[in-house]
Backbone of each chain as ProteinMPNN parsed JSONL, in Angstrom:
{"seq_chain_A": "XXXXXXXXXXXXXXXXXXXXXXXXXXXXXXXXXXXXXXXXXXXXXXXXXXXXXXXXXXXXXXXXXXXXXXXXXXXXXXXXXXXXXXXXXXXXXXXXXXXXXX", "coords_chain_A": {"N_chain_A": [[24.799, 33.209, -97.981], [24.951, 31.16, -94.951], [27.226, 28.711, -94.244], [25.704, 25.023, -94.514], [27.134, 23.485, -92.872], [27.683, 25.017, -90.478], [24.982, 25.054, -88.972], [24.666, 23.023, -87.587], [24.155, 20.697, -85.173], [26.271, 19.919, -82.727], [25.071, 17.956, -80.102], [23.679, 16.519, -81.556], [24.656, 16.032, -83.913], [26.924, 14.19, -83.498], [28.42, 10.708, -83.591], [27.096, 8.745, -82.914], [25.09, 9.386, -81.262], [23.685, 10.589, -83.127], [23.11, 8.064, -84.661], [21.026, 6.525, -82.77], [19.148, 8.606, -82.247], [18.204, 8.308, -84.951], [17.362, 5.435, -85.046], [15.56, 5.696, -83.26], [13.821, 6.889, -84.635], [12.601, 5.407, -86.396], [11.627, 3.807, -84.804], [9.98, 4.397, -83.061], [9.97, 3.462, -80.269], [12.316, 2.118, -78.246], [14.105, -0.78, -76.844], [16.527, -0.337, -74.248], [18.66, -2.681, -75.337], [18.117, -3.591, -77.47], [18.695, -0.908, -79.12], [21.889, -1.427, -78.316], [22.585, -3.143, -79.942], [21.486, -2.726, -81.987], [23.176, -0.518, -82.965], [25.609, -1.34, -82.628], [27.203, -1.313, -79.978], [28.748, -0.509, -76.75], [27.259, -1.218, -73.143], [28.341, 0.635, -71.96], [29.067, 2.859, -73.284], [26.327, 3.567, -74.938], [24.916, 4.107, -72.768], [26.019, 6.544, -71.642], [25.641, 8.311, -74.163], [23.176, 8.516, -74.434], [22.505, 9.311, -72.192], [23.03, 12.353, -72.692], [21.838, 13.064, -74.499], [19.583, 12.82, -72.774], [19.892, 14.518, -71.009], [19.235, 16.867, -72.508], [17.359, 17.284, -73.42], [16.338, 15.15, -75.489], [15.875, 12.259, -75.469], [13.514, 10.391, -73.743], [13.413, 8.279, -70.973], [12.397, 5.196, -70.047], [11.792, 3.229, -67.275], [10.969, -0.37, -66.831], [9.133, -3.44, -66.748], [9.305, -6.132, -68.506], [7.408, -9.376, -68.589], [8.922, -11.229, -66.288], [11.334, -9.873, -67.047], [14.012, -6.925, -66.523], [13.568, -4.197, -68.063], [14.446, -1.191, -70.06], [13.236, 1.3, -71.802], [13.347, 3.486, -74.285], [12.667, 6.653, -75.811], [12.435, 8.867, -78.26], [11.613, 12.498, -77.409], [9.083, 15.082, -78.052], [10.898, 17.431, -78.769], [13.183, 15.973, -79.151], [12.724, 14.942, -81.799], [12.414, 16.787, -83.674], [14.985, 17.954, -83.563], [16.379, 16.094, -85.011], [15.164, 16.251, -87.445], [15.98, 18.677, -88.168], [18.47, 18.484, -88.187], [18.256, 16.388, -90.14], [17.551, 17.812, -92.121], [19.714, 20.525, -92.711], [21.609, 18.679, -93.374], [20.645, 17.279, -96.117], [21.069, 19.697, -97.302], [23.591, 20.251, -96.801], [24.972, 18.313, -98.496], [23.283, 18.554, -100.812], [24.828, 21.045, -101.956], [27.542, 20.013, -102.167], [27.045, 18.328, -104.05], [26.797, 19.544, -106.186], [24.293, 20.842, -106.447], [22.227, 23.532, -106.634]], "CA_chain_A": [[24.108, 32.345, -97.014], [26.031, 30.445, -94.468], [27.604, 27.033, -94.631], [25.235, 24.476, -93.633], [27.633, 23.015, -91.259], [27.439, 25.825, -89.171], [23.685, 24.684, -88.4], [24.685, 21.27, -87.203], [24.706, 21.014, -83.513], [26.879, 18.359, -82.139], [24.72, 17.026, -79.432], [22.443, 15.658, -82.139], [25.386, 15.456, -84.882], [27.646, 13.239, -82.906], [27.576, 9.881, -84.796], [26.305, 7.73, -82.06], [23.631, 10.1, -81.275], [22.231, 10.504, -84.485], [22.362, 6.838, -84.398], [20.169, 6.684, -81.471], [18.127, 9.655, -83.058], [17.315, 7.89, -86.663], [16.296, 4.278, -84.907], [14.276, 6.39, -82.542], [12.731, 7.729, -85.657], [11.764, 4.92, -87.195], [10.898, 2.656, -83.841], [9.191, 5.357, -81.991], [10.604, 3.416, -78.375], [13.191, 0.875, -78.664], [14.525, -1.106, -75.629], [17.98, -0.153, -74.397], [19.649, -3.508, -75.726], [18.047, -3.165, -78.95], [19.454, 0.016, -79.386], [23.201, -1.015, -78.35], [22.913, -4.13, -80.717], [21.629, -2.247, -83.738], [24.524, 0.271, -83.487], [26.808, -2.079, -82.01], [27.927, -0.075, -78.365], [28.896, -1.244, -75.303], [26.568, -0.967, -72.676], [28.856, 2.307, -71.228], [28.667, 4.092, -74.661], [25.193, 3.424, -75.398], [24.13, 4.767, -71.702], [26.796, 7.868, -71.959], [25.228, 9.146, -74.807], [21.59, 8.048, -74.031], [22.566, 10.834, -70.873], [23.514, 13.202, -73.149], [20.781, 12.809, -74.871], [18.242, 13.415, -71.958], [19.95, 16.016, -70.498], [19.3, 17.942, -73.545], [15.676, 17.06, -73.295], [15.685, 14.733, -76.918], [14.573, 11.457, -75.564], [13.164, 10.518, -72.79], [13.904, 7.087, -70.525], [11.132, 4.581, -69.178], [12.597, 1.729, -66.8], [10.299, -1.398, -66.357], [9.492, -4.936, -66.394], [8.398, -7.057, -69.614], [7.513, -10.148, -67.886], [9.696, -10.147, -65.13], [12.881, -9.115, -67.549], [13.838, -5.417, -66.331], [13.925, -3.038, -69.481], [14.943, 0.484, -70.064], [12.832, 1.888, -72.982], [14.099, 5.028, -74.95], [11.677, 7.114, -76.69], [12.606, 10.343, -78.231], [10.557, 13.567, -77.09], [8.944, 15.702, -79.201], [12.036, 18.236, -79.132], [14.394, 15.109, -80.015], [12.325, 14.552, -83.121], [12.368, 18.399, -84.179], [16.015, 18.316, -83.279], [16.797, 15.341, -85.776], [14.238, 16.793, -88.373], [16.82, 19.856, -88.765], [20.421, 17.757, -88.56], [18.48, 15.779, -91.309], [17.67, 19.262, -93.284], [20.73, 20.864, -92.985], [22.129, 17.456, -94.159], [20.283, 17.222, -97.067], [21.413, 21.327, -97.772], [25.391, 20.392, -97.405], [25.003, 17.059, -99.703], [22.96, 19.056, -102.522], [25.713, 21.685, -102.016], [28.691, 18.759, -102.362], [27.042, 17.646, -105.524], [26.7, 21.007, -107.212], [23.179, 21.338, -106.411], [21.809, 24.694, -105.206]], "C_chain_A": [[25.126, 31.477, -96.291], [26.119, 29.044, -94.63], [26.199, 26.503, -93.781], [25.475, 23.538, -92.683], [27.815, 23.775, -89.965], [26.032, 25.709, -88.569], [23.68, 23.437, -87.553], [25.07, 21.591, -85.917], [25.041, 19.741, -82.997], [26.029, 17.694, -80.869], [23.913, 16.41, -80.278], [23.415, 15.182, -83.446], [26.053, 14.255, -84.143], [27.333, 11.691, -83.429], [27.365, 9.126, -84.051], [24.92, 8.357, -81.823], [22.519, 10.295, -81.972], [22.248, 9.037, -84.97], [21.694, 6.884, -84.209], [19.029, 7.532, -82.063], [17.362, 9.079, -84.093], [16.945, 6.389, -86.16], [15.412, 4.821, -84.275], [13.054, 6.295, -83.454], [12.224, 6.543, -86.363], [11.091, 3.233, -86.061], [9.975, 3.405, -83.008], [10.009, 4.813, -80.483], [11.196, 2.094, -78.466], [13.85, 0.576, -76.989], [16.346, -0.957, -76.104], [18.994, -1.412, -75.196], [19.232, -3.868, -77.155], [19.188, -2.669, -79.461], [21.062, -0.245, -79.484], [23.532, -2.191, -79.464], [22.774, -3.754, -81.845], [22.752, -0.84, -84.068], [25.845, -0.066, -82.727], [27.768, -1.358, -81.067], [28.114, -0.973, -77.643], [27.733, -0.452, -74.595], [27.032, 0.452, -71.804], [28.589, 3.219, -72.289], [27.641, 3.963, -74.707], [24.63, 4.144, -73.569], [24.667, 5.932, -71.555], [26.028, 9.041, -72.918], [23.509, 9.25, -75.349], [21.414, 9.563, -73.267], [22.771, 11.971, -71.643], [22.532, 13.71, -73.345], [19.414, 13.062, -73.8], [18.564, 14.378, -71.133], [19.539, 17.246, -71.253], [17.556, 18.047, -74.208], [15.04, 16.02, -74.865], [15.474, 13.213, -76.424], [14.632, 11.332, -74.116], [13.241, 8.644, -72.486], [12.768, 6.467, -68.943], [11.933, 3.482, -68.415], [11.192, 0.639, -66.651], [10.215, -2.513, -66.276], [8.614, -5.339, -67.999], [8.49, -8.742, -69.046], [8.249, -10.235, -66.586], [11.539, -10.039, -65.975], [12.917, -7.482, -66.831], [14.215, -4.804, -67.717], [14.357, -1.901, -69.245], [14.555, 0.456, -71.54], [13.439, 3.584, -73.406], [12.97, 5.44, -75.836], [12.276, 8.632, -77.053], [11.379, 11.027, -78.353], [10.557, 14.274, -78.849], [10.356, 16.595, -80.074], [13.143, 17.319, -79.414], [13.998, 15.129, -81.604], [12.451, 16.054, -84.134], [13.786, 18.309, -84.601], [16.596, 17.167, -84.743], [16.403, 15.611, -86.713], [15.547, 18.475, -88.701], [17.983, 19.674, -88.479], [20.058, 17.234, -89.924], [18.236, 17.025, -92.518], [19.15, 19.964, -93.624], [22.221, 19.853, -93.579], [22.543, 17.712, -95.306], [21.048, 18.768, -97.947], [22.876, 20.762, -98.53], [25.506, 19.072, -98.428], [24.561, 17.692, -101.201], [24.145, 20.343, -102.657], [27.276, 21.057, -102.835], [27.64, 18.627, -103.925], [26.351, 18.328, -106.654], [25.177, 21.526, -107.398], [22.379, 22.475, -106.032], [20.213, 24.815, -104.774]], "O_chain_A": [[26.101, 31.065, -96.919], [25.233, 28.318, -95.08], [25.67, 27.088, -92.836], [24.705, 22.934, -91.936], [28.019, 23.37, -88.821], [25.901, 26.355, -87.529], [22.707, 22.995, -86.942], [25.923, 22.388, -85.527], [24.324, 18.75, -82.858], [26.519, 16.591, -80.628], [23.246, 15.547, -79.707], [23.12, 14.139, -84.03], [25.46, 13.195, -84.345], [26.167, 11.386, -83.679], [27.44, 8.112, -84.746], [23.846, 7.861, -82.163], [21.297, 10.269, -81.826], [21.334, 8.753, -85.743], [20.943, 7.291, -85.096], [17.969, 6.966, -82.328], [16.147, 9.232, -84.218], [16.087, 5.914, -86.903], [14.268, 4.524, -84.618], [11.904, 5.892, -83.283], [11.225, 6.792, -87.039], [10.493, 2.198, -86.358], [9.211, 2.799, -82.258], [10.552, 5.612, -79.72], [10.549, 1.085, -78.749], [14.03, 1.452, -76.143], [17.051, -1.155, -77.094], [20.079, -1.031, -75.637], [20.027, -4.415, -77.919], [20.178, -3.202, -79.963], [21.705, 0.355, -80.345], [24.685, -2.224, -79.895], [23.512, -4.102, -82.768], [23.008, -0.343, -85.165], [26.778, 0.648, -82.358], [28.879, -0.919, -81.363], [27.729, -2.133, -77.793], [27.245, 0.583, -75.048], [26.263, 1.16, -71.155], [27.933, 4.251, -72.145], [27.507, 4.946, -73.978], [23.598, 4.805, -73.686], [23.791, 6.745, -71.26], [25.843, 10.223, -72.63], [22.932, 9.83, -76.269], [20.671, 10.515, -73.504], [22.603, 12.921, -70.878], [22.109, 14.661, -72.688], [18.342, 13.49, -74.227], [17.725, 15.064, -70.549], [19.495, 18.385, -70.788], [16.947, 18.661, -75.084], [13.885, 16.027, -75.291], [14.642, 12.725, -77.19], [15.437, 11.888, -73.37], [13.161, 7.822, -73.399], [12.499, 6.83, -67.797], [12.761, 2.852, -69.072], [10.231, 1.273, -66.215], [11.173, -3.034, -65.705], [7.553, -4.864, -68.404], [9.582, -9.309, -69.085], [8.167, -9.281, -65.813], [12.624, -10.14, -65.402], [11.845, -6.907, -66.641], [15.265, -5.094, -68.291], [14.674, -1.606, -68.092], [15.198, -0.15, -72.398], [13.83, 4.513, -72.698], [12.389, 4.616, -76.541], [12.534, 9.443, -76.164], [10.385, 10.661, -78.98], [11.185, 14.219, -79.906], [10.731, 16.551, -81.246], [14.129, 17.835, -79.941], [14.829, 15.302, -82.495], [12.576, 16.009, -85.358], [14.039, 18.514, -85.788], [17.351, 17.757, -85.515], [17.262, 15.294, -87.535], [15.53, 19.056, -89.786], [18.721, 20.659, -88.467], [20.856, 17.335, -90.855], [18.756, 17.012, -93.634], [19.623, 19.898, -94.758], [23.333, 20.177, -93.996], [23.629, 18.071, -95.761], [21.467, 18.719, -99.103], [23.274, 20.715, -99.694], [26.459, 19.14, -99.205], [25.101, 17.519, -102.294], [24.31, 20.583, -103.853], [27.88, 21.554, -103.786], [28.155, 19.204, -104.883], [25.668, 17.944, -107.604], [24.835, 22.372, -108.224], [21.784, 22.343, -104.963], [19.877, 25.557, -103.851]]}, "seq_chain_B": "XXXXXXXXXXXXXXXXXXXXXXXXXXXXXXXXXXXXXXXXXXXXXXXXXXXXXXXXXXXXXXXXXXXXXXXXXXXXXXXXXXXXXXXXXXXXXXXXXXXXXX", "coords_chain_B": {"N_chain_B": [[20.622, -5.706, -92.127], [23.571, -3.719, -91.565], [23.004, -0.635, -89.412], [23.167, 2.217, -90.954], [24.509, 4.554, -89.435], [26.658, 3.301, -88.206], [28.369, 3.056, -90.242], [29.599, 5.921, -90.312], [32.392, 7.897, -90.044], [34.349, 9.236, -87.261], [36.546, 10.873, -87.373], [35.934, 12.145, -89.86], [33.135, 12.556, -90.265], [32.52, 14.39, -88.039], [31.549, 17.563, -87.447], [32.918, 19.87, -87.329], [34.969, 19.116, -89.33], [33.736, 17.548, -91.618], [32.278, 19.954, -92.229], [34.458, 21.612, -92.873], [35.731, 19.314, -95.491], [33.394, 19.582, -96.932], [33.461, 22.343, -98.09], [35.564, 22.198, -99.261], [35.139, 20.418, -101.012], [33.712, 21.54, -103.077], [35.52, 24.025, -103.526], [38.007, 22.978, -104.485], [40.689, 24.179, -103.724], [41.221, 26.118, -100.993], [41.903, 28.943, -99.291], [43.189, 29.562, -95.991], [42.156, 31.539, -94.543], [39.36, 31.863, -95.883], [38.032, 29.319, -95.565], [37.728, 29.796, -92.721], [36.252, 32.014, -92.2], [34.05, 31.014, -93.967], [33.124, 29.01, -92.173], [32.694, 29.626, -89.96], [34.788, 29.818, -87.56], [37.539, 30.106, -84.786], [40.551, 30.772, -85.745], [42.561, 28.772, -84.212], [40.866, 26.82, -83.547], [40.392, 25.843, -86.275], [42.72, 25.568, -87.142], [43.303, 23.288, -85.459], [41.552, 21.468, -86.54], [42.261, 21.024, -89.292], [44.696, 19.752, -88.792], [43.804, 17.592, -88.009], [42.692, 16.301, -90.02], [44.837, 16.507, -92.223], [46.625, 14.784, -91.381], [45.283, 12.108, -91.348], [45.214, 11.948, -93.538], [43.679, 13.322, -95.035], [43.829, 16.072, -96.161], [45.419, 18.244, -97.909], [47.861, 20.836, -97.475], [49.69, 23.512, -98.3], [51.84, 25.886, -98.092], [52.602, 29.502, -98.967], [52.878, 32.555, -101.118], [50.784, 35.049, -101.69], [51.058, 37.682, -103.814], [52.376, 39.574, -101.786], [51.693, 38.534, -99.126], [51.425, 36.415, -96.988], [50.165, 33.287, -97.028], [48.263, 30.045, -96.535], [46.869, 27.108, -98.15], [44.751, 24.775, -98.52], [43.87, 21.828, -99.47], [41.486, 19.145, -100.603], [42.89, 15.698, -100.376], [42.96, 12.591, -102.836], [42.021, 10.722, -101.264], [40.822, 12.017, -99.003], [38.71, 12.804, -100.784], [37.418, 10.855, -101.378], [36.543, 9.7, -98.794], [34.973, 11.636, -97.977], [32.929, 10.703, -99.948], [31.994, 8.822, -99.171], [31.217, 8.963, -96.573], [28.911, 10.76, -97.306], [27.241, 9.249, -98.491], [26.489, 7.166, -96.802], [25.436, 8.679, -94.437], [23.021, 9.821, -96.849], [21.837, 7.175, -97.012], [21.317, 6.613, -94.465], [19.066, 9.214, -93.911], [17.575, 8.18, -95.908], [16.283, 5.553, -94.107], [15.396, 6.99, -92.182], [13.547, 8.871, -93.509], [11.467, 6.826, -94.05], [11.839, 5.38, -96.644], [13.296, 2.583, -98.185]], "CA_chain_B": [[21.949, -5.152, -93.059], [24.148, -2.996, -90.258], [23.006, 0.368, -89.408], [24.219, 3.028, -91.495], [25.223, 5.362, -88.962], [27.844, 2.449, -87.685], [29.558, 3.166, -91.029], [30.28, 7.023, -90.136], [33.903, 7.78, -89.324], [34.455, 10.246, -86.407], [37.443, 11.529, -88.628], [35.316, 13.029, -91.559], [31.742, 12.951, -89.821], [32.615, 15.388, -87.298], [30.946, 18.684, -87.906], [34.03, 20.635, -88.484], [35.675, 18.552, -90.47], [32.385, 17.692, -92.274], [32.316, 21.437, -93.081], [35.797, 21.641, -94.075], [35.43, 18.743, -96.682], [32.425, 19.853, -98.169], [33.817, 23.135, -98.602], [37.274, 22.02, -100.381], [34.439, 19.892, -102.436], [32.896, 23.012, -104.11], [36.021, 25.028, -103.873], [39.022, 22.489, -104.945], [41.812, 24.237, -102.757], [41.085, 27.442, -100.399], [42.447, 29.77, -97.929], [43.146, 29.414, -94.814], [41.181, 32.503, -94.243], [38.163, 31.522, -96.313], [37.388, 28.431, -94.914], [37.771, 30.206, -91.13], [35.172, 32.755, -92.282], [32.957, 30.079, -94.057], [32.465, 28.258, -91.187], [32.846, 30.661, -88.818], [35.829, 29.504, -86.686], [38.862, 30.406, -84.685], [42.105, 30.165, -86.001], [42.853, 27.59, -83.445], [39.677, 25.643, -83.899], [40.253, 25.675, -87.69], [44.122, 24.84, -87.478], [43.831, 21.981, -84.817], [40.918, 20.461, -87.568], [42.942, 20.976, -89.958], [45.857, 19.003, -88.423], [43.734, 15.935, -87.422], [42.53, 15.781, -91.428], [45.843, 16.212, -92.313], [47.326, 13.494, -90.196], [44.424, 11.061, -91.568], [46.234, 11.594, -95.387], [42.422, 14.117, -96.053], [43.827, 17.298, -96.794], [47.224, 18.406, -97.699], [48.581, 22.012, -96.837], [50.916, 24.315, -98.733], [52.348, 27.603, -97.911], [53.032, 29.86, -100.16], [52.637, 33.893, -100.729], [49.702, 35.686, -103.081], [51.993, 38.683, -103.676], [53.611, 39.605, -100.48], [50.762, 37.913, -98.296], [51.427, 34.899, -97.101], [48.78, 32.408, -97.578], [47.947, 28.997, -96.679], [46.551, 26.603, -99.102], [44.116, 23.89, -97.858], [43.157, 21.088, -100.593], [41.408, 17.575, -100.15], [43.363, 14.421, -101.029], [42.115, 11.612, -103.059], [41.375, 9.644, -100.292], [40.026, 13.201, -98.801], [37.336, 13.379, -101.656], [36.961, 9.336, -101.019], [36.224, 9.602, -97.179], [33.716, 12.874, -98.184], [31.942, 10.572, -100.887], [31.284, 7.336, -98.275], [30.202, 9.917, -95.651], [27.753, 11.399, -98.046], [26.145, 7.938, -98.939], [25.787, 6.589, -95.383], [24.099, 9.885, -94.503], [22.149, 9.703, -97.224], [20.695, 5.649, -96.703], [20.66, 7.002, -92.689], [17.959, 9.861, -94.101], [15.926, 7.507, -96.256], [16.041, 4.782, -93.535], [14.372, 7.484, -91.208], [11.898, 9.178, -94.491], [10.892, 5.837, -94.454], [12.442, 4.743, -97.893], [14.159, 1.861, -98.29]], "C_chain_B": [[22.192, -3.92, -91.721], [23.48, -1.285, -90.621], [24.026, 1.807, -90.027], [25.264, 3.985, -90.856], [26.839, 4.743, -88.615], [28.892, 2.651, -89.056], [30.01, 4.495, -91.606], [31.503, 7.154, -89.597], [34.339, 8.964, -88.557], [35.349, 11.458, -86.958], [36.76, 12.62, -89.548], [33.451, 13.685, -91.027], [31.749, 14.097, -88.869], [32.319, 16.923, -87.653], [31.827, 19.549, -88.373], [34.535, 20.568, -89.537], [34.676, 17.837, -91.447], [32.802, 18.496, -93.351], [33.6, 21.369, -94.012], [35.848, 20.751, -95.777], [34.437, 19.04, -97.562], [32.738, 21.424, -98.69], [35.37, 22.897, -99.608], [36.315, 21.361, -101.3], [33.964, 20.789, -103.46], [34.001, 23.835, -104.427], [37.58, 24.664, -104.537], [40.353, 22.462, -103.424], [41.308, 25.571, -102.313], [42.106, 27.237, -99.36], [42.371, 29.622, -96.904], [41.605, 30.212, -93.937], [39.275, 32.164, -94.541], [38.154, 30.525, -95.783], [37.005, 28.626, -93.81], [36.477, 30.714, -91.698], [34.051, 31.547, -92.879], [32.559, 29.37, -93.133], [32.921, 28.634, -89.896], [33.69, 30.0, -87.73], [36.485, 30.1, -86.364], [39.972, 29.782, -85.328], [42.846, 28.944, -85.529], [42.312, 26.415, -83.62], [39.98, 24.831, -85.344], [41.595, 24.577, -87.854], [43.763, 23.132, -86.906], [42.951, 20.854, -85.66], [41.124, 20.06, -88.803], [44.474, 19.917, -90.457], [45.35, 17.487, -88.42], [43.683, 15.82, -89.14], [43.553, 15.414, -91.827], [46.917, 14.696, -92.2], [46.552, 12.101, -90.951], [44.61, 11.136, -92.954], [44.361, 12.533, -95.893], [42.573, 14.752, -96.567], [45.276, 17.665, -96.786], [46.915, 20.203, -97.668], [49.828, 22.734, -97.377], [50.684, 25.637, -98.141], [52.409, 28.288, -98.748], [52.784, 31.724, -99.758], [51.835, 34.375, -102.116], [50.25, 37.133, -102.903], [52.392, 38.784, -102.214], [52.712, 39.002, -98.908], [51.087, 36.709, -98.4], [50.199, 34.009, -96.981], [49.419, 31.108, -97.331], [46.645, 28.319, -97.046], [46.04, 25.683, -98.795], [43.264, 23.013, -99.25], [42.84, 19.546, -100.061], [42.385, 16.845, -101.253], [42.914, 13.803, -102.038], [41.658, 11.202, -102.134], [40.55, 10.57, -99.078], [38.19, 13.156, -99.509], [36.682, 11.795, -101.381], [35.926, 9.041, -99.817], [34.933, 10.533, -97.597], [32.453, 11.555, -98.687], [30.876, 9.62, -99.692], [30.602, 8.308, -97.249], [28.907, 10.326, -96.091], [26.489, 10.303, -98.359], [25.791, 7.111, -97.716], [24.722, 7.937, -95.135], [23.176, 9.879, -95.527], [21.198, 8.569, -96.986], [20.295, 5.887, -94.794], [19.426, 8.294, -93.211], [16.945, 9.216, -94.512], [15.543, 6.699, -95.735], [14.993, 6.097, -92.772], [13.068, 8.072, -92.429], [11.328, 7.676, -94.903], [11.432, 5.275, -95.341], [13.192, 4.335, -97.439], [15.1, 1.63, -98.853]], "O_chain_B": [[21.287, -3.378, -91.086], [23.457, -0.795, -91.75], [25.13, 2.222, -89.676], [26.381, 4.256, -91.295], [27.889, 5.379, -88.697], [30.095, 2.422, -88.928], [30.545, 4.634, -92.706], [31.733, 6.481, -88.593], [34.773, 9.855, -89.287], [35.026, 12.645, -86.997], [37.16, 13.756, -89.803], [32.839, 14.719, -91.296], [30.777, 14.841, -88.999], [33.231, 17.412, -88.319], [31.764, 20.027, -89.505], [34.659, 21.379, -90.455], [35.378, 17.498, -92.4], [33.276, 18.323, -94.474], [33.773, 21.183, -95.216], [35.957, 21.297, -96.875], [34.513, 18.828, -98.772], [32.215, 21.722, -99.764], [35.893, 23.581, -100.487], [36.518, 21.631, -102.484], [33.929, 20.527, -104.662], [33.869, 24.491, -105.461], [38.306, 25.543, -105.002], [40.749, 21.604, -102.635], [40.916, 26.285, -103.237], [42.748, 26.327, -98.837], [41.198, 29.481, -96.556], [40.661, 29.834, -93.243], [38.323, 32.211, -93.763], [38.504, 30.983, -94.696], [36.043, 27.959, -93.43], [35.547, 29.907, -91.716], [33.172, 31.22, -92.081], [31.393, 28.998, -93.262], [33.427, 27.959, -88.999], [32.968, 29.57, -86.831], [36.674, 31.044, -87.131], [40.248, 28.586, -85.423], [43.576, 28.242, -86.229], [42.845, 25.318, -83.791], [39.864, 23.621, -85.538], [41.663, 23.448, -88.34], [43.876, 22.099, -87.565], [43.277, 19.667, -85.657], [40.553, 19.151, -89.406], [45.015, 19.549, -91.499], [46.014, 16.483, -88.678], [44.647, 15.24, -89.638], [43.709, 14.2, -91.965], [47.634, 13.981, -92.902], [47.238, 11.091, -91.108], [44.07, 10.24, -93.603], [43.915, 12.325, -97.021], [41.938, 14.8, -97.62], [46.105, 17.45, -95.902], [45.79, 20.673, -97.84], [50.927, 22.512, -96.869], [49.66, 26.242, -97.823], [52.231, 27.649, -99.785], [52.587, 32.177, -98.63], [52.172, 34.138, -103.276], [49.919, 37.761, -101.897], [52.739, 37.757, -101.63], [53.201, 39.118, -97.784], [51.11, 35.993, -99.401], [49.147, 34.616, -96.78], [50.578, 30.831, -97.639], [45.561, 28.647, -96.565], [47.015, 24.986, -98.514], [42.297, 23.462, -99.864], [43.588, 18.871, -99.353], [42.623, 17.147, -102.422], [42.096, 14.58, -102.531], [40.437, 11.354, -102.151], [39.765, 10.01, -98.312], [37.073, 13.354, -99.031], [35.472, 11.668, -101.193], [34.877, 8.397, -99.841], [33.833, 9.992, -97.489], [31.389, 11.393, -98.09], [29.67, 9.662, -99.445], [29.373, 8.335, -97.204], [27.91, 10.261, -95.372], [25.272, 10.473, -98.433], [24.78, 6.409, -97.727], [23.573, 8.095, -95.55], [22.077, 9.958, -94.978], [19.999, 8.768, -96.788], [19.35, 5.463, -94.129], [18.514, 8.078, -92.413], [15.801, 9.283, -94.063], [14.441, 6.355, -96.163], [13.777, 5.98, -92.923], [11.883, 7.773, -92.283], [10.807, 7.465, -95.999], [11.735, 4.169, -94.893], [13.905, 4.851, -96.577], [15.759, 0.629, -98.569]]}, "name": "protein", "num_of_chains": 2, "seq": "XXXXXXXXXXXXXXXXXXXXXXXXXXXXXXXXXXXXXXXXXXXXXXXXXXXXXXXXXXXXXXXXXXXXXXXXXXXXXXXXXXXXXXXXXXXXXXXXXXXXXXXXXXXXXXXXXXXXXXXXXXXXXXXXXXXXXXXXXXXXXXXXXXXXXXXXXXXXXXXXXXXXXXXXXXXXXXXXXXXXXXXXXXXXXXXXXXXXXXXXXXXX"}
């Protein structure tokens, strides 16, 4: 059976991304300055790989107003959540692998 | 308490070099060859991930010959199997932050 790092696909491994990916997952839609404060980015990295990220169709990007602040909400799509749901499987594979588990 | 992903290291988290470490974890010291075929790489790909580990004191590198075949010898460090372990335990508290568990 093959390694399960050959399953890992770097636009969703990348370790800012799967940042971005696992608060997704547990905020459902987090405002952009959330996001760059809970994984401590600059506002160029944190929009770089935001783009990456919606070019590749895994989340998707609301602009608006909360009062009159302007926001930029992030929500990952369904196919982000799929996509993070099998970086975190094939994870879990190469860790029980690493610690002699089969 | 800081996001776990923020305490992945581009070095070791990186999908190749991921692979590579968790395969010297199960296998001690391998082949040049075997590790290429385990994680399906070029020669090039393999060497130049080979070099950055290297360089970062992960994996040391002998030469040598298994009867008249020459062979290179690819083993993690201490501070190789060190870097693997902390990788393994952020990824893991980044999975149970997203399965919910705390």
């Amino acid at each position: 059976m093959s390694h399960p790092a050959l399953r890992l696909d770097d636009v969703v491994h990348q370790r800012v991304r799967l940042g971005i990916l696992a608060v997704l997952a547990e905020a459902k839609r987090a405002d952009f300055g959330y996001l760059r404060d809970a994984l401590d980015l600059s506002d160029g990295n944190l929009s770089r790989h935001i783009q990456v990220l919606e070019e590749a169709g895994l989340v998707s990007v609301e602009k608006g107003y909360e009062g009159r602040r302007p926001r930029t909400w992030v929500s990952a799509t369904k196919r982000g959540r799929t996509a993070l749901d099998a970086e975190l499987g094939s994870l879990r594979e190469l860790i029980s692998r690493v610690d002699g588990k089969p």
